[in-house]
N, C-alpha and C positions, 0 to 999 in steps of 0.2 A: 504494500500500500504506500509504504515513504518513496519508495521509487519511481510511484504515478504522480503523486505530488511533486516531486522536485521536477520528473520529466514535464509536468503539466504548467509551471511557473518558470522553469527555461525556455517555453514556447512562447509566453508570452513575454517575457522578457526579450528573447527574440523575434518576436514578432514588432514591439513596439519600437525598437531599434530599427529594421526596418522600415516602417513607416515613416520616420521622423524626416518633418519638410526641410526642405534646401532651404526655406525661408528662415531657421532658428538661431544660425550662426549670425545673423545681422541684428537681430531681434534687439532692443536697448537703443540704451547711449552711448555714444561715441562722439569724441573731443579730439583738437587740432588746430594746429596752428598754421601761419604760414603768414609771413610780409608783414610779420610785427604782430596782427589780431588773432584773435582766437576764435574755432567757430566748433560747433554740434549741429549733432545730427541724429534724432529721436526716431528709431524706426519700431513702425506699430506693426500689431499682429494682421491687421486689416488695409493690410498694403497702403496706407499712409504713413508718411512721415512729416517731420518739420524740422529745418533746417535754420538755424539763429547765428547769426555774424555779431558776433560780441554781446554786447548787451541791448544792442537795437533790433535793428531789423530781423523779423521772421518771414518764413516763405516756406509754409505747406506744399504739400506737392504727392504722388504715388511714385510706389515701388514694385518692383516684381525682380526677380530671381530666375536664371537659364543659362545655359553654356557657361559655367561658371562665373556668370559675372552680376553683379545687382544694376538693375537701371534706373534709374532716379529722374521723374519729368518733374520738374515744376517751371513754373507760368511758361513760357515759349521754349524751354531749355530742356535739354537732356543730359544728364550728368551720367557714366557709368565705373563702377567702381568694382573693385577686386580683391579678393583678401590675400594677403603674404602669408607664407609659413608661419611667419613670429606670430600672427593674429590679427595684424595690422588691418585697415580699412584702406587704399588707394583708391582717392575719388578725383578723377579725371576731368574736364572742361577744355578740350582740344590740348594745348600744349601744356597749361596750368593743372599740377596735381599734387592734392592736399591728401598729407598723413595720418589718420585717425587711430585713436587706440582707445579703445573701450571701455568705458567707464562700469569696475565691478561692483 
């Protein structure tokens, strides 16, 4: 009987591993800098985020997750970013790219 029970709680233990979205590595807050300011970038579980440059200006916007890499629209813009080995966040804006590291 302990046998079916641990076989039966390895399956779902691996089953939920499995399942888990590409979306949860981004999931939070992440912080960064760059040209002197600091900026974040709050990503929700309902593919919105917000994006805040210092203490001023914010800018909502959507997220989605594919080919390894996150794509970030807000107002006319597309930002796409990629995580490093270390855990870092690379968020791109054609030649300008800001380092992010995750707020635990």
């Amino acid at each position: 009987m302990k046998v079916l029970v641990v076989a039966a709680v390895a399956l779902v233990l691996c089953a939920s591993c499995a399942t888990s979205s590409p979306e949860r590595p981004y999931l939070g807050e992440w912080r960064g800098m760059y040209d002197g300011g600091s900026y974040s970038v709050q990503f929700e579980k309902d593919s919105k985020f917000v994006f805040k440059q210092g203490d001023g200006d914010v800018f909502p916007g959507t997220w989605t997750v594919g080919n390894g890499y996150i794509t970030m629209d807000v107002d006319d813009d597309t930002l796409r970013g990629t995580l490093t080995f270390q855990g870092d966040l690379v968020v791109s804006d054609g030649p300008t790219s800001v380092i992010f590291t995750k707020v635990e």
